[in-house]
N, C-alpha and C positions, 0 to 999 in steps of 0.2 A: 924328689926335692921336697922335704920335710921342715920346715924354720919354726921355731918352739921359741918364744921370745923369752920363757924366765930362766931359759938354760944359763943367764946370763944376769949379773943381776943390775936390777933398773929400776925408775919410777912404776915402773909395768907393777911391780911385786904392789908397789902402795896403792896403787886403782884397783889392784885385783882382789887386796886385802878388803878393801871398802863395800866395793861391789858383794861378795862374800858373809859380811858379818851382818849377823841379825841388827845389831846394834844403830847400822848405819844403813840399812838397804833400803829401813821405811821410808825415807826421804826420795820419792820420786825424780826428783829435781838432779838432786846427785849422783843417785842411780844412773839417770840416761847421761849426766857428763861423764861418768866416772867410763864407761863406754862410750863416748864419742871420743876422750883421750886416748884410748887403747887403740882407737880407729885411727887416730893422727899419728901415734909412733906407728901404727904398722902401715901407714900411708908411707911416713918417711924411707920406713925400709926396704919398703916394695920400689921405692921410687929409683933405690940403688943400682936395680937390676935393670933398668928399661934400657930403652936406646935413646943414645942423645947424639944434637947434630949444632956446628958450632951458627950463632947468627952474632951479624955484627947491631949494637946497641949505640946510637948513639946518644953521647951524654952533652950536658951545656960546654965541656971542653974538650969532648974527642971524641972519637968513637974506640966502644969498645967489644971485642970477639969472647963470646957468653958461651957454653953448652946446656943446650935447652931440651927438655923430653922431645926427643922425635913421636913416639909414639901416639897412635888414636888411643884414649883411656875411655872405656867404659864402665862405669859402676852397675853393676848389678847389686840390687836388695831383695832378700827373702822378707813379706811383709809379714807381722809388724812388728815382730821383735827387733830387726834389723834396721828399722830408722833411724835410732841414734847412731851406730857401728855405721852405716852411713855417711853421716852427718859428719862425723869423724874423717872421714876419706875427702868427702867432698870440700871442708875447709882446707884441704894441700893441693888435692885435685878439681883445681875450681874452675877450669874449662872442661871439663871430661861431659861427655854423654851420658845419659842415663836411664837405668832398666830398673823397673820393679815386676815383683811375680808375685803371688799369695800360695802359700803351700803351709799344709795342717795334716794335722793326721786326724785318720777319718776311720772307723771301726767300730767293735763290740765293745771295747773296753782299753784300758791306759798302756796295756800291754801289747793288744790282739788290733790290729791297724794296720790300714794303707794311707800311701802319699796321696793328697787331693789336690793338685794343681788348679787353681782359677783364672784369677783377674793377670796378663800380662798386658807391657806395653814396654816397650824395647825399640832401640835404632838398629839398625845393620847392625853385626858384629863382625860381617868378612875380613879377615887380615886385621883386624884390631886386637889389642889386647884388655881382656874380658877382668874385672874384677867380681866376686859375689862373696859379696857379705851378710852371716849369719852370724849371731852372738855363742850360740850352744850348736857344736856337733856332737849331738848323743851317740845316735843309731849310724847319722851318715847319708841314712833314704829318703830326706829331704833335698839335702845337698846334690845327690846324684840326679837325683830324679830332677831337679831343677835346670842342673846344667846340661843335660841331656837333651830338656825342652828346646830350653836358649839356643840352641845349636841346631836342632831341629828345626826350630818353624827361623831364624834372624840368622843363621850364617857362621861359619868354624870361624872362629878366634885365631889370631897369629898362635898368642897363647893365654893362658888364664890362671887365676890369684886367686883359689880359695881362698877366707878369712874368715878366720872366728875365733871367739875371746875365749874361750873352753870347749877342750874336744877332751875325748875319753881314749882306751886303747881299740874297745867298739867303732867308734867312728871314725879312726885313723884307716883302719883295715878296710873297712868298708868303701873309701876314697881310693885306696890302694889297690882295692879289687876290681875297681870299677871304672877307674880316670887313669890314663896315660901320665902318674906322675916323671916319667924319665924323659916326655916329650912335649909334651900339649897342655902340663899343669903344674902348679907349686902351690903346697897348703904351708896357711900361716898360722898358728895358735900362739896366743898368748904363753899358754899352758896345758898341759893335760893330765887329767884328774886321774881317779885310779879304776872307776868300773861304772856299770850300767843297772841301778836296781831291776826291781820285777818290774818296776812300771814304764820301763826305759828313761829313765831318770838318771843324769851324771851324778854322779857321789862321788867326792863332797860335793862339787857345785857350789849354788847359789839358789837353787830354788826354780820357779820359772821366770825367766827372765822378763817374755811380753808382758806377762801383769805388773812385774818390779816396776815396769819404764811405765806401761800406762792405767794399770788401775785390770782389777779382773772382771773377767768376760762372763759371761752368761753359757 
């Protein structure tokens, strides 16, 4: 289960165009809305999929029978690029639980790297359904490595919602090769770009994303 959101065409194309152009990415501010947007349509579309159960509402003149998310929603965040992508979700999914992790890549150099997992704090996730959101899937060995965790130390997911607002054909496969997408997952990309420089860098892309949203690191 693969869902590519500009297969299609949408507002998705004009935050994607924004986020994208030098022109416009200096603007931190817009930057991190322009991905918390992309967070809220693919909040809606994910929302399409859940289970829902009907409850009766009552109003100042009757009651009325609604169908409501049945499901437990957990967001999960890869930190810190992912706070806004977040923020995005959590504006639609505004009772859900929530999980952050820290994962970075850790090596001799931009190319030659491992996944370093830190700081987590997460709810159960037994029988719930798992969101995790990351902006860039390059390589993909963040993402895995992450969701691997989660599920290791908090509990198998009914099922779970990759997301991220640019993946490549590198990091599609690398999801494919690693996550039960036919049973236990479904990846959402905005889009996907055409390859992976030397430095494991999407091209085109956008650049790196964590610094776009807050300023670069040391």
């Amino acid at each position: 289960m693969i869902n590519i959101l500009d297969t299609q065409n949408s507002l998705v194309n004009t935050y994607l165009s924004q986020l994208r152009s030098v022109a416009v990415q200096g603007d931190m501010m817009r930057f991190r809305r322009n991905i918390e947007r992309i967070g809220e349509i693919m909040a809606y579309e994910i929302s399409k999929t859940l289970n829902y159960a009907p409850q009766n509402i009552t109003t100042p003149l009757g009651v009325k029978s609604v169908n409501l998310v049945a499901d437990n929603v957990v967001l999960a965040t890869i930190l810190r690029a992912g706070l806004p992508l977040h923020q995005g979700f959590i504006n639609y999914f505004d009772s859900a639980e929530n999980a952050f992790i820290s994962a970075y890549r850790k090596g001799l150099s931009e190319s030659d790297f491992t996944i370093a997992l830190e700081y987590l704090a997460s709810p159960s996730l037994e029988g719930k359904t798992l969101i995790i959101a990351d902006p860039m899937l390059a390589t993909g060995a963040s993402m895995v490595a992450v969701y691997k965790e989660l599920i290791a130390r908090c509990g198998k997911p009914a099922h779970t919602h990759i997301a991220s607002v640019i993946g490549c054909p590198e990091g599609v496969k690398m999801i494919k090769d690693n996550i039960d997408l036919d049973n236990e997952a479904t990846l959402w990309v905005a889009t996907v770009d055409d390859y992976l420089n030397e430095n494991k860098y999407i091209v085109p892309g956008l650049g790196d994303a964590g610094d776009l949203c807050f300023g670069p690191k040391i």
